[in-house]
N, C-alpha and C positions, 0 to 999 in steps of 0.2 A: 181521623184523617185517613182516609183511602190509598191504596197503594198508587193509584191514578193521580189524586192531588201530591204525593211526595214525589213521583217523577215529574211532575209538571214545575213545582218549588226546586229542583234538585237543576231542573235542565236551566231556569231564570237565572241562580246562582250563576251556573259555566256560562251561560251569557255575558254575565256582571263580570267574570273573572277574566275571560275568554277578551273581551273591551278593555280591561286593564292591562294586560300582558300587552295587547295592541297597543297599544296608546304609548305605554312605559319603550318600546321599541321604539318606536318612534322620535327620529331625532329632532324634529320640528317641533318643541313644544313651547308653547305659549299661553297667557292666561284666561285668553278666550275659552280655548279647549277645556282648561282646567274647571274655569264657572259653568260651563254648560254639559260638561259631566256629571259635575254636581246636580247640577239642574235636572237631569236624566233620570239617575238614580230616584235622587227627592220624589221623583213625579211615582216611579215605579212601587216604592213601597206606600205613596200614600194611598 
């Protein structure tokens, strides 16, 4: 793996994480939001 693919896989992570910490703030939550996070993810590593 190239130093170029591990900053690429490093920045995707702080995305994932970066959308959690948002979400988790957020006082609105609901189970919409929750299934289609999931849904987000799922799509991303597959």
């Amino acid at each position: 793996m190239t130093t170029t693919e591990k900053i690429a896989n490093a920045k995707k992570r702080i995305d994932e994480l970066e959308r959690l910490i948002k979400y988790w703030n957020d006082s609105g939550h609901d189970d919409s939001k929750i299934k289609n996070f999931t849904m987000n993810i799922e799509n991303k590593v597959a």
